[in-house]
N, CA, C and O atoms as a Tinker XYZ file with bonds, in Angstrom:
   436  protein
     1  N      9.469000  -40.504000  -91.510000    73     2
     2  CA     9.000000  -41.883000  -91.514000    64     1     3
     3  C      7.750000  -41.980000  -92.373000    63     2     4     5
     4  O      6.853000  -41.151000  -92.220000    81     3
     5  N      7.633000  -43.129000  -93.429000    73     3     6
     6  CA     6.135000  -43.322000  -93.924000    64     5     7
     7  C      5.455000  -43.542000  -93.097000    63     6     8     9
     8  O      5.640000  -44.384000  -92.218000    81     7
     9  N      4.250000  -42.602000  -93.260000    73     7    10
    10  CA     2.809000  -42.581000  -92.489000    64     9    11
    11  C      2.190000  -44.092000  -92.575000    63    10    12    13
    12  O      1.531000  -44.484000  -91.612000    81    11
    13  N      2.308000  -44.619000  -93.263000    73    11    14
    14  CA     1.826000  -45.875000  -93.586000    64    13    15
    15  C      2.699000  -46.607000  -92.264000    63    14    16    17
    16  O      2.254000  -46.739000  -91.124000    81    15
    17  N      3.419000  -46.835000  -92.523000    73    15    18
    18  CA     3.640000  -47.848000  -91.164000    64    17    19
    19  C      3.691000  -47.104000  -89.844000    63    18    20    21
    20  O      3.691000  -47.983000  -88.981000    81    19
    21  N      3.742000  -45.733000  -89.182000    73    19    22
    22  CA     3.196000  -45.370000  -88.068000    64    21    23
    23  C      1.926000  -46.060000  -87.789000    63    22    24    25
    24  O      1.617000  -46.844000  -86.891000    81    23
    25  N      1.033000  -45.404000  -89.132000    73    23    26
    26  CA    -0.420000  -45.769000  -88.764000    64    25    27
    27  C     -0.683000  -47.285000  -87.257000    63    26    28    29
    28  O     -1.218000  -47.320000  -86.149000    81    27
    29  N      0.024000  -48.213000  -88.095000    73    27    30
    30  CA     0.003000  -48.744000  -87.717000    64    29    31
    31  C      0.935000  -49.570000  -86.306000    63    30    32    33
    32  O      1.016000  -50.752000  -85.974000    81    31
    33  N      1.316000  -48.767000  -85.945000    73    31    34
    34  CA     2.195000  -48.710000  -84.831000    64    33    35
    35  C      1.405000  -47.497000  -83.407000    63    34    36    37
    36  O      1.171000  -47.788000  -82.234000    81    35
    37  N      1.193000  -46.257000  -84.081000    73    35    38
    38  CA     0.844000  -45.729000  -82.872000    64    37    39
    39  C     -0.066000  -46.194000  -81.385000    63    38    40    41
    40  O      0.114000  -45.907000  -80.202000    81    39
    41  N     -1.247000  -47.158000  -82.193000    73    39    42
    42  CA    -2.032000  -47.732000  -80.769000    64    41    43
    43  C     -1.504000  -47.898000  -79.847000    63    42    44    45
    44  O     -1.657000  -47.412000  -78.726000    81    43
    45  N     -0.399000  -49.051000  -80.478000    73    43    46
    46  CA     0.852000  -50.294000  -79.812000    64    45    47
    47  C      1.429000  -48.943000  -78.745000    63    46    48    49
    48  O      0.997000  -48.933000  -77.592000    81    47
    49  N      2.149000  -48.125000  -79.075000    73    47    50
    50  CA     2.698000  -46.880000  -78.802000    64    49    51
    51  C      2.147000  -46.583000  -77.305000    63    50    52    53
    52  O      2.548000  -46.605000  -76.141000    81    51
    53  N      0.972000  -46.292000  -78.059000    73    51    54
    54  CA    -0.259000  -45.476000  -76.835000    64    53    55
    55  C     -0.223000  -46.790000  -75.587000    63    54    56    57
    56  O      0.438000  -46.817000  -74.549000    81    55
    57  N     -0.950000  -47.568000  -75.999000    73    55    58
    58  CA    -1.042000  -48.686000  -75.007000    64    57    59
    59  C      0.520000  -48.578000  -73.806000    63    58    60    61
    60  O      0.632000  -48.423000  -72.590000    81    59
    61  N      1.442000  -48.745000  -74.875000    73    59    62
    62  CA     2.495000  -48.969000  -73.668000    64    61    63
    63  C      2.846000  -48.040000  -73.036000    63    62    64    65
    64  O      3.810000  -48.267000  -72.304000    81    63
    65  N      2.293000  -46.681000  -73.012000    73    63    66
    66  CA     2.919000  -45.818000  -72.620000    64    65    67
    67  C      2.153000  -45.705000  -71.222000    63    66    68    69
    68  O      2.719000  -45.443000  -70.161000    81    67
    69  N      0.565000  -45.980000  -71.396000    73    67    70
    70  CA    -0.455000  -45.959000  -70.639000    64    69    71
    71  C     -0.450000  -46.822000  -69.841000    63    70    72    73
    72  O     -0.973000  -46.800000  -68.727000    81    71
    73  N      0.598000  -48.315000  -70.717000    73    71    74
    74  CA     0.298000  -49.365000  -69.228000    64    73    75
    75  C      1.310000  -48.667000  -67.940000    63    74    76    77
    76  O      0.928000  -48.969000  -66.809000    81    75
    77  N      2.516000  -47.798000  -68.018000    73    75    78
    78  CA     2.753000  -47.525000  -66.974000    64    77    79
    79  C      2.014000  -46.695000  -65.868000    63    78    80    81
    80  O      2.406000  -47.138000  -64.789000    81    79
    81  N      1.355000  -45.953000  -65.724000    73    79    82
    82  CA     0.326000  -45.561000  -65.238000    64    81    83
    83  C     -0.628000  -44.001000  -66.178000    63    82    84    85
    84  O     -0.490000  -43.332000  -67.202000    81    83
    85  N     -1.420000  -44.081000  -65.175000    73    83    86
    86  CA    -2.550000  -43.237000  -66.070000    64    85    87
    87  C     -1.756000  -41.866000  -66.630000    63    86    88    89
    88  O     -0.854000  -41.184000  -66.143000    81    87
    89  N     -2.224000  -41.816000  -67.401000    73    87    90
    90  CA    -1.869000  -39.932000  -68.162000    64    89    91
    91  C     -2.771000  -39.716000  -68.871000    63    90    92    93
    92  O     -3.819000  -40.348000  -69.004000    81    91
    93  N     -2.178000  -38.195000  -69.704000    73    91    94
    94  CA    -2.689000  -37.732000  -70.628000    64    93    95
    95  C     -2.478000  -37.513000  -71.562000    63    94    96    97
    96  O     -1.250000  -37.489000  -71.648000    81    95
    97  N     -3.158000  -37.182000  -72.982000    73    95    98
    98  CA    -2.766000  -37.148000  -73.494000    64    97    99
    99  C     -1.279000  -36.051000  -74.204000    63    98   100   101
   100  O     -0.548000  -36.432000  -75.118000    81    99
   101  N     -1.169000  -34.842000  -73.564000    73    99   102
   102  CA     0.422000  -34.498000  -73.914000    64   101   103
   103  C      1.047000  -34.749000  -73.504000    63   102   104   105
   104  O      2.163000  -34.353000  -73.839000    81   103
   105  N      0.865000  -35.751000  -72.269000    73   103   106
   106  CA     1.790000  -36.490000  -71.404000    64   105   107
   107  C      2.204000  -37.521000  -72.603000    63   106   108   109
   108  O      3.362000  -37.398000  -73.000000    81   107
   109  N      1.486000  -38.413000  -73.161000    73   107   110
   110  CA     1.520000  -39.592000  -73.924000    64   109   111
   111  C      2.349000  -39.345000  -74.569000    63   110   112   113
   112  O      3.273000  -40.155000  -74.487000    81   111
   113  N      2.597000  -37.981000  -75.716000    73   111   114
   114  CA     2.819000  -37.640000  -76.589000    64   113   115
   115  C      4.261000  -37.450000  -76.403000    63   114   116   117
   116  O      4.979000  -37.981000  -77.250000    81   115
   117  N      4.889000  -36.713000  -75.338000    73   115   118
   118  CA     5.846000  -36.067000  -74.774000    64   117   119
   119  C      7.079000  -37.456000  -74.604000    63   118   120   121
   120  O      8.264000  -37.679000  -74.852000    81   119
   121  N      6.119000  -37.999000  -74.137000    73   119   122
   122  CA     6.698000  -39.873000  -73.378000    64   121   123
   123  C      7.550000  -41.179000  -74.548000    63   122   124   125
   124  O      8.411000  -42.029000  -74.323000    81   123
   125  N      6.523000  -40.642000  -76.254000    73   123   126
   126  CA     6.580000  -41.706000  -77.278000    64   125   127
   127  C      7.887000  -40.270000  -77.629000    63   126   128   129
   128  O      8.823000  -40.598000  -76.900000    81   127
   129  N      8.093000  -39.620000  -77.991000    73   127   130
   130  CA     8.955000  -38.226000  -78.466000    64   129   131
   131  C     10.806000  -38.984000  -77.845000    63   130   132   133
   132  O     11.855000  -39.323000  -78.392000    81   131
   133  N     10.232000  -38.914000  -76.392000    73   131   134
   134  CA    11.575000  -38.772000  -75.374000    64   133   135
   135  C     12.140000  -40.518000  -75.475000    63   134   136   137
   136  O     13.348000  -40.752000  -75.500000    81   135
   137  N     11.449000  -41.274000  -75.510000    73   135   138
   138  CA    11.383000  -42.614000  -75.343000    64   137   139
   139  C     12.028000  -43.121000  -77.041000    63   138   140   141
   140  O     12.849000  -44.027000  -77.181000    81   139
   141  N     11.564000  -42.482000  -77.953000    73   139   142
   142  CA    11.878000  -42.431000  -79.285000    64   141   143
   143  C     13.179000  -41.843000  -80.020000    63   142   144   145
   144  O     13.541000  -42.049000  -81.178000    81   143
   145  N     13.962000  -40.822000  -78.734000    73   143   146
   146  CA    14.718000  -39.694000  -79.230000    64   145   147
   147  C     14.422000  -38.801000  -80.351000    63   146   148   149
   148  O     15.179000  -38.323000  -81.196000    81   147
   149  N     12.567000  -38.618000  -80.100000    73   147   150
   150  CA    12.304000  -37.650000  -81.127000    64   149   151
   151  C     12.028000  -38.290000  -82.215000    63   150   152   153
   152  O     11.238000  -37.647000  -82.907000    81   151
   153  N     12.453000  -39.645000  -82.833000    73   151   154
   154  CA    12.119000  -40.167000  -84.229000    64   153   155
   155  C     10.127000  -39.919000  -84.421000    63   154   156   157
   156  O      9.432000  -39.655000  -85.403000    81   155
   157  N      9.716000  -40.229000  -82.590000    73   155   158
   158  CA     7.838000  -40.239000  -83.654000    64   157   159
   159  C      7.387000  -38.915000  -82.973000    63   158   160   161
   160  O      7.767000  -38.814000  -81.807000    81   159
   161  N      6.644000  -37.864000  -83.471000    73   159   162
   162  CA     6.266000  -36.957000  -82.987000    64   161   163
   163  C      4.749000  -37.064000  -83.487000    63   162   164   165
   164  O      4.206000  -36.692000  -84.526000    81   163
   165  N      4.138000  -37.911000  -82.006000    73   163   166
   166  CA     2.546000  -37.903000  -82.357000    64   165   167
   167  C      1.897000  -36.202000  -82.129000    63   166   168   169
   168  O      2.096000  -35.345000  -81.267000    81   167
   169  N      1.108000  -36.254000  -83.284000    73   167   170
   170  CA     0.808000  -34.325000  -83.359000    64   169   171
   171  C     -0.611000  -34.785000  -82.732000    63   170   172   173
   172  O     -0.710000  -35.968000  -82.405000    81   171
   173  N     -1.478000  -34.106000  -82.585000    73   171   174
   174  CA    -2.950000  -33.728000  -82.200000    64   173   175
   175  C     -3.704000  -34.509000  -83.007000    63   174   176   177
   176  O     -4.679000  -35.107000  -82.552000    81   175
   177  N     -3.333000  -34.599000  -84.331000    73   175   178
   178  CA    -4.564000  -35.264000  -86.000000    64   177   179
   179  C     -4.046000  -36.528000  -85.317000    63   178   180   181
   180  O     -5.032000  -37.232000  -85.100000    81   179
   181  N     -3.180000  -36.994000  -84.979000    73   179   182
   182  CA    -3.495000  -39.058000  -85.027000    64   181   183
   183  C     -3.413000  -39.097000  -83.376000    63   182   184   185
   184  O     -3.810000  -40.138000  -82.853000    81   183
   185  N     -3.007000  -38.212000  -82.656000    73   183   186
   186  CA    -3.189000  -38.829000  -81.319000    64   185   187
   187  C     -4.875000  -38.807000  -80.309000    63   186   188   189
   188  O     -5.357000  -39.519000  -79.427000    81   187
   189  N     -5.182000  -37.944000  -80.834000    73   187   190
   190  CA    -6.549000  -37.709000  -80.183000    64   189   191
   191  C     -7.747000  -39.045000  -80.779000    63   190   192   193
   192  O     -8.557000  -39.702000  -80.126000    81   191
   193  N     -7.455000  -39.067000  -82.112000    73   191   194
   194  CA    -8.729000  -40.071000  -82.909000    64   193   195
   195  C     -8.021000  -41.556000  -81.973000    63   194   196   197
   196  O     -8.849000  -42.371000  -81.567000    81   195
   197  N     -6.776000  -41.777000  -81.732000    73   195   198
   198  CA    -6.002000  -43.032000  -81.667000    64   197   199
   199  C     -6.724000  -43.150000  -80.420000    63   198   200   201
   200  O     -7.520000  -44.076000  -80.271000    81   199
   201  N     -6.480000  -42.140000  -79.346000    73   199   202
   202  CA    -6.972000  -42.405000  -77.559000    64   201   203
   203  C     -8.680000  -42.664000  -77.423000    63   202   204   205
   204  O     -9.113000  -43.369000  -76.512000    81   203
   205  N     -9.707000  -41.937000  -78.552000    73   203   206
   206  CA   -11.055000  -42.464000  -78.907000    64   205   207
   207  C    -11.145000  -43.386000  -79.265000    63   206   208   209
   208  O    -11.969000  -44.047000  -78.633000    81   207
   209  N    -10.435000  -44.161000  -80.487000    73   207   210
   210  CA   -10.386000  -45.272000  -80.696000    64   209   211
   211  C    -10.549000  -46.348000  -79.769000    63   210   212   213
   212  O    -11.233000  -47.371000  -79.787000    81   211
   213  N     -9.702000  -45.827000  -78.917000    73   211   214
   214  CA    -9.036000  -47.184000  -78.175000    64   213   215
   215  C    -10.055000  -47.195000  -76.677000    63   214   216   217
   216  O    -10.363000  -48.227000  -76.080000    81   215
   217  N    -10.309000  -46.325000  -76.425000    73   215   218
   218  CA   -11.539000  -45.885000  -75.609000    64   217   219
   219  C    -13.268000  -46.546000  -75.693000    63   218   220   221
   220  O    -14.037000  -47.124000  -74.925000    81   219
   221  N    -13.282000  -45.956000  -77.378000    73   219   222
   222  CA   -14.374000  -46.959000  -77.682000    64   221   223
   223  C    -14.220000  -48.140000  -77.974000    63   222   224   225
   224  O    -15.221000  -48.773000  -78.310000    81   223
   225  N    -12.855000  -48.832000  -77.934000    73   223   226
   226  CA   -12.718000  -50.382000  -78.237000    64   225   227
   227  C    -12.428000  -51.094000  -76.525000    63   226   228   229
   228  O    -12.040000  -52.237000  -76.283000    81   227
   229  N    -12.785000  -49.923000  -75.453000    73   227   230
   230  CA   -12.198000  -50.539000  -74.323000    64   229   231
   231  C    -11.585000  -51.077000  -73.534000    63   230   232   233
   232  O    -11.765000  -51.678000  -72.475000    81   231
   233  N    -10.382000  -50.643000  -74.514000    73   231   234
   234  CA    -8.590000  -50.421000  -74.261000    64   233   235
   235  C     -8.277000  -49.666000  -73.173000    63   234   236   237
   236  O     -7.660000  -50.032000  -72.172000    81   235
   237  N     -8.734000  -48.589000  -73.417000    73   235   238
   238  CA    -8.587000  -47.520000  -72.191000    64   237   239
   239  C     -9.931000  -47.150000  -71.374000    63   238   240   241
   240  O    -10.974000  -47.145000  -72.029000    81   239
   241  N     -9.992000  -46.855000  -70.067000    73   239   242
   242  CA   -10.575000  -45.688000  -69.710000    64   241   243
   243  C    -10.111000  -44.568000  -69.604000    63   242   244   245
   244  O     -8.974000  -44.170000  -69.858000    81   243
   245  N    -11.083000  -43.976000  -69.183000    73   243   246
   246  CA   -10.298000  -42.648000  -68.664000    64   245   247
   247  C    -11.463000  -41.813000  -67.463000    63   246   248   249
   248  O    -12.602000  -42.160000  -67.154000    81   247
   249  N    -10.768000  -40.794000  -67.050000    73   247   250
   250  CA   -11.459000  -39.755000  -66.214000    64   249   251
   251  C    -10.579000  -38.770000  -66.293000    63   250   252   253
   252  O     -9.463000  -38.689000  -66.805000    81   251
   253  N    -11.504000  -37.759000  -65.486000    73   251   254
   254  CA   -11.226000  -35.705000  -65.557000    64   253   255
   255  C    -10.548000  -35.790000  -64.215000    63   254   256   257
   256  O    -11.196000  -36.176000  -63.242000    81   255
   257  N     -9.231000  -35.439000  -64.103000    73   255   258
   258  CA    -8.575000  -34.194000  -63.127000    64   257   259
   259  C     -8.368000  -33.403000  -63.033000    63   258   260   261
   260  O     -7.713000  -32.982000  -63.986000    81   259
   261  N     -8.600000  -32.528000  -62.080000    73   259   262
   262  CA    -8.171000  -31.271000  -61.888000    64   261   263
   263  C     -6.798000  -30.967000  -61.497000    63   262   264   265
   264  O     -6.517000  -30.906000  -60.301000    81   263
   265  N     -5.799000  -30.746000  -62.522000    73   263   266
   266  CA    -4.367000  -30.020000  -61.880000    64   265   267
   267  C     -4.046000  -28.609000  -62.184000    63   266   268   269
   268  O     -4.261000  -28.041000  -63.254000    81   267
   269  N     -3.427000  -28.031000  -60.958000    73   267   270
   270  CA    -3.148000  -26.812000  -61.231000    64   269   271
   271  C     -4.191000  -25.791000  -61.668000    63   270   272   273
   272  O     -3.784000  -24.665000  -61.954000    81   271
   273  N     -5.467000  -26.055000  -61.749000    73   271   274
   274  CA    -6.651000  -25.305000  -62.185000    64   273   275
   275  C     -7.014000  -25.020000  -63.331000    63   274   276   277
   276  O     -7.554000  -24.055000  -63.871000    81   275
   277  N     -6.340000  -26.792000  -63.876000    73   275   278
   278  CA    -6.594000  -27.627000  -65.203000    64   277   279
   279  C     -7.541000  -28.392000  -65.010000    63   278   280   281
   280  O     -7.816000  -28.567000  -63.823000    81   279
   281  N     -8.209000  -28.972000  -65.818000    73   279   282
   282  CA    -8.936000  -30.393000  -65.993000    64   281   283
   283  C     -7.952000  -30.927000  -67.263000    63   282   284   285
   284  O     -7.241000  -30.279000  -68.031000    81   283
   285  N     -8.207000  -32.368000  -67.163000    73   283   286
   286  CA    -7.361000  -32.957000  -67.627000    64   285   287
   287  C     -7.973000  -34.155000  -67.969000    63   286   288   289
   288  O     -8.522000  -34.628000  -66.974000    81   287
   289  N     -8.098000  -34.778000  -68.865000    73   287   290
   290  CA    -8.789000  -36.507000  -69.175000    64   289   291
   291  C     -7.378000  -37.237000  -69.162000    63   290   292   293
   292  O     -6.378000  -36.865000  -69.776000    81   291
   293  N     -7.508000  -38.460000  -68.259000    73   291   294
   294  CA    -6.379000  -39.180000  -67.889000    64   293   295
   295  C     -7.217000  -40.444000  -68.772000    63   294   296   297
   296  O     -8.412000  -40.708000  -68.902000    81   295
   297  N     -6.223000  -40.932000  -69.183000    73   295   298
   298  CA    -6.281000  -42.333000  -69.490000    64   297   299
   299  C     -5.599000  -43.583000  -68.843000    63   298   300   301
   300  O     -4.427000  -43.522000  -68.469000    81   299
   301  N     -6.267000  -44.592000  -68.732000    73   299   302
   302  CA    -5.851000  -45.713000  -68.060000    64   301   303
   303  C     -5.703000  -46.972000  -68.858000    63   302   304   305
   304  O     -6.610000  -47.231000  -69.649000    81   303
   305  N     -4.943000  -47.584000  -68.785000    73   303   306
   306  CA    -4.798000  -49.078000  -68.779000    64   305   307
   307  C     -6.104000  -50.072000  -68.648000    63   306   308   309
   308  O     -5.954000  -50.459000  -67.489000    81   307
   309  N     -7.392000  -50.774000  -69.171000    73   307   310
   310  CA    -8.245000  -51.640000  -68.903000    64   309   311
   311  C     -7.446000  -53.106000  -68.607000    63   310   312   313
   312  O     -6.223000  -53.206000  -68.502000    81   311
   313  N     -8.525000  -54.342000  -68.485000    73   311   314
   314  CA    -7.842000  -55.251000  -68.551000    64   313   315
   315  C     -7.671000  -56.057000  -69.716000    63   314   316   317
   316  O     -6.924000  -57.032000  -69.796000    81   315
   317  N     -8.590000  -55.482000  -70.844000    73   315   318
   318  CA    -8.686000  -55.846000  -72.366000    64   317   319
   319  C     -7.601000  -55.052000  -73.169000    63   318   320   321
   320  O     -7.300000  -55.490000  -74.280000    81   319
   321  N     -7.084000  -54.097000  -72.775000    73   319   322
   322  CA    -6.177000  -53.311000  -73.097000    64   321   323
   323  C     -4.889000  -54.034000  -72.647000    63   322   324   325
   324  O     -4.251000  -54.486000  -73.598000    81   323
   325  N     -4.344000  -54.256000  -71.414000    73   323   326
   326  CA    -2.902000  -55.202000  -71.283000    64   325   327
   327  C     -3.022000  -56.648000  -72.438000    63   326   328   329
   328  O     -2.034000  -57.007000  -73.079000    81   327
   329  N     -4.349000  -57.342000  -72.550000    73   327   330
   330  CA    -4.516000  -58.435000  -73.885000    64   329   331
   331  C     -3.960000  -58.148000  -74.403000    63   330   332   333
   332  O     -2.785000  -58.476000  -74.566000    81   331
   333  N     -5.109000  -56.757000  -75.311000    73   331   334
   334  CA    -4.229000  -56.514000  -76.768000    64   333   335
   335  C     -3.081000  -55.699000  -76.520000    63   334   336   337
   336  O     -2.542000  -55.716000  -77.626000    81   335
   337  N     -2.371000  -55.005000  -75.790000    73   335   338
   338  CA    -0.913000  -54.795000  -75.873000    64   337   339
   339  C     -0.198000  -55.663000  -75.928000    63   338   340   341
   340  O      0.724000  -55.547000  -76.736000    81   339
   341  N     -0.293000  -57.091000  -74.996000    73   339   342
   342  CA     0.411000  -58.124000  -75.035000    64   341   343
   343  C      0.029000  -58.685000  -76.585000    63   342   344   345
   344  O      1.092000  -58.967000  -77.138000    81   343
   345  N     -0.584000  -58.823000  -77.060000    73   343   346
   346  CA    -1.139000  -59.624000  -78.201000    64   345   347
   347  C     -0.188000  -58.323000  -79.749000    63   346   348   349
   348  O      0.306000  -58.552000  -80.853000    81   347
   349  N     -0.361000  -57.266000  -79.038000    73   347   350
   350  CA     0.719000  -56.190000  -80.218000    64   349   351
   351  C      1.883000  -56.166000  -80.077000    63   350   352   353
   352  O      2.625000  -55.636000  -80.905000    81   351
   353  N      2.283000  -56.714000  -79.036000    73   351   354
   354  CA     3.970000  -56.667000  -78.855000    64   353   355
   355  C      4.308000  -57.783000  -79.209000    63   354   356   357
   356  O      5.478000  -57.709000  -79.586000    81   355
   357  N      3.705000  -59.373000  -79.348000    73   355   358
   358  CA     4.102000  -60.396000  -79.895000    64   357   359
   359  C      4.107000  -60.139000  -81.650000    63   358   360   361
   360  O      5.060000  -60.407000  -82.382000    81   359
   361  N      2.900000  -59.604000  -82.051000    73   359   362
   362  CA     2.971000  -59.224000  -83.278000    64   361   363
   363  C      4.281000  -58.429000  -84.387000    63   362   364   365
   364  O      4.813000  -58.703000  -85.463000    81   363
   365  N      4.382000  -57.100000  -83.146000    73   363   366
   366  CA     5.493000  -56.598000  -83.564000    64   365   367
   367  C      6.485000  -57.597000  -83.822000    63   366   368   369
   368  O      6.706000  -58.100000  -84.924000    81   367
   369  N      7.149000  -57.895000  -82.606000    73   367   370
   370  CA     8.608000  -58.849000  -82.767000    64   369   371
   371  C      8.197000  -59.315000  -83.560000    63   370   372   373
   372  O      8.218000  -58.448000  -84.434000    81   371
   373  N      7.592000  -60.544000  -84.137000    73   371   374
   374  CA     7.488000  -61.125000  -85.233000    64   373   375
   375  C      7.674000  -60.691000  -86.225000    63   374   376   377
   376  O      8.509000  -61.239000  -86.945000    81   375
   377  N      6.812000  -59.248000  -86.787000    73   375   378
   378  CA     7.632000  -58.979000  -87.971000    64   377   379
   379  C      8.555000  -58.364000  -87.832000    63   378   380   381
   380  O      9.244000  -57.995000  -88.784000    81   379
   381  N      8.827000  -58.076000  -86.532000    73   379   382
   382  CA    10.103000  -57.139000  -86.940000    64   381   383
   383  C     11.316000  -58.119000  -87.457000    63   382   384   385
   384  O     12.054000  -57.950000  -88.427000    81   383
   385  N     11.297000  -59.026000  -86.657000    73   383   386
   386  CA    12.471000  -60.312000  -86.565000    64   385   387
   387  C     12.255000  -61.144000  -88.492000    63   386   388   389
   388  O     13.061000  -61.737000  -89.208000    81   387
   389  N     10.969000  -60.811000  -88.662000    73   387   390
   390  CA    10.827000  -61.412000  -90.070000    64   389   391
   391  C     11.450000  -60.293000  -91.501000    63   390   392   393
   392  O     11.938000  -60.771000  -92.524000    81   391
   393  N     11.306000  -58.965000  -91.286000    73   391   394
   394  CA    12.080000  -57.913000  -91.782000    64   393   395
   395  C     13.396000  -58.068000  -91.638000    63   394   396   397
   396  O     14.000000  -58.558000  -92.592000    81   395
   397  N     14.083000  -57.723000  -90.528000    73   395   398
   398  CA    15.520000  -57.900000  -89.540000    64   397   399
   399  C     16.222000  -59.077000  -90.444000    63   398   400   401
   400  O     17.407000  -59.095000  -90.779000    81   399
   401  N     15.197000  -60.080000  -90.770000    73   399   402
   402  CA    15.997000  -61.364000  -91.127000    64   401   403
   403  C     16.061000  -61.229000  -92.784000    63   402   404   405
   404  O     16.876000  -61.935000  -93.376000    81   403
   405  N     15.218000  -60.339000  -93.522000    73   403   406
   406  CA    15.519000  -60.259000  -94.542000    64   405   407
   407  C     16.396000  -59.165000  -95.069000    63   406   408   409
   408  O     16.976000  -59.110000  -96.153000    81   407
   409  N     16.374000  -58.239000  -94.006000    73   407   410
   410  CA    17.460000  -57.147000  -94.397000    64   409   411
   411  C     18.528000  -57.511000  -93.920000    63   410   412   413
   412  O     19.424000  -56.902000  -94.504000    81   411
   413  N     18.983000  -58.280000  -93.056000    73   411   414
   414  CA    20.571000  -58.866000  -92.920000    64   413   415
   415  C     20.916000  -60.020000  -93.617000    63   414   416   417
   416  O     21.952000  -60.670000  -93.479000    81   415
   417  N     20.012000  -60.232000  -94.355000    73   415   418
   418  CA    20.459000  -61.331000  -95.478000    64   417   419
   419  C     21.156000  -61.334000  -96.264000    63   418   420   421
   420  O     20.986000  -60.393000  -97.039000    81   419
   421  N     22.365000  -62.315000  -96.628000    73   419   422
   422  CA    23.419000  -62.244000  -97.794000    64   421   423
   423  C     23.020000  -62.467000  -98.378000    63   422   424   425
   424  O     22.247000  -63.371000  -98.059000    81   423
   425  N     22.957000  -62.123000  -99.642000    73   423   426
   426  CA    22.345000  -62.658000 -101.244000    64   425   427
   427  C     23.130000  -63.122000 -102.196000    63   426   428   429
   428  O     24.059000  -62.332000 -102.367000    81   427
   429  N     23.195000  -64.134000 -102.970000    73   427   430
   430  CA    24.070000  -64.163000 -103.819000    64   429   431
   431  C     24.028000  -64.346000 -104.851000    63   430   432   433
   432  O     23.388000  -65.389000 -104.986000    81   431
   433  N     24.486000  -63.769000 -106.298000    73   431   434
   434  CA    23.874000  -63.494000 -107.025000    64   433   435
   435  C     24.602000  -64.396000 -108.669000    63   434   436
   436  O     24.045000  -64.243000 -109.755000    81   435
């Protein structure tokens, strides 16, 4: 897939994966993979800057658990975070439906 349009898709990604409840991040990763059938494989370089991002934009929180005699930074869902997910999923459809409509277009020539 061009990097160029992930870029801009992964947040969207992250967000929804997080609004179902808190995780982490190889949880996240594992979730967009299985959910995707493998088409996006977020690596470590865009998923870690993406969950700071969105952290310092106050999308997410997060906190440390201890599993298994792990620590672990979970991320959560804010309430500025369901906004802009809702506000990225209207976006999406739109272009997607605005693409969709130009690639099933008859042309005639």
């Amino acid at each position: 897939m061009d990097s160029r349009l992930l870029w801009g898709a992964v947040e969207m990604l992250i967000l929804e994966v997080v609004s179902h409840s808190p995780t982490y991040g190889y949880e996240i990763a594992q979730s967009v993979a299985q959910h995707s059938q493998g088409y996006f494989d977020l690596k470590e370089g865009s998923l870690y800057p993406a969950l700071h991002r969105l952290e310092q934009q106050k999308l997410l929180g997060s906190f440390w658990q201890e599993v298994d005699g792990r620590r672990r930074k979970y991320y959560r869902l804010t309430t500025a975070g369901q906004i802009a997910l809702a506000t990225k999923k209207q976006a999406w459809q739109a272009f997607s439906t605005g693409v969709n409509g130009v690639l099933g277009a008859e042309y005639s020539t």
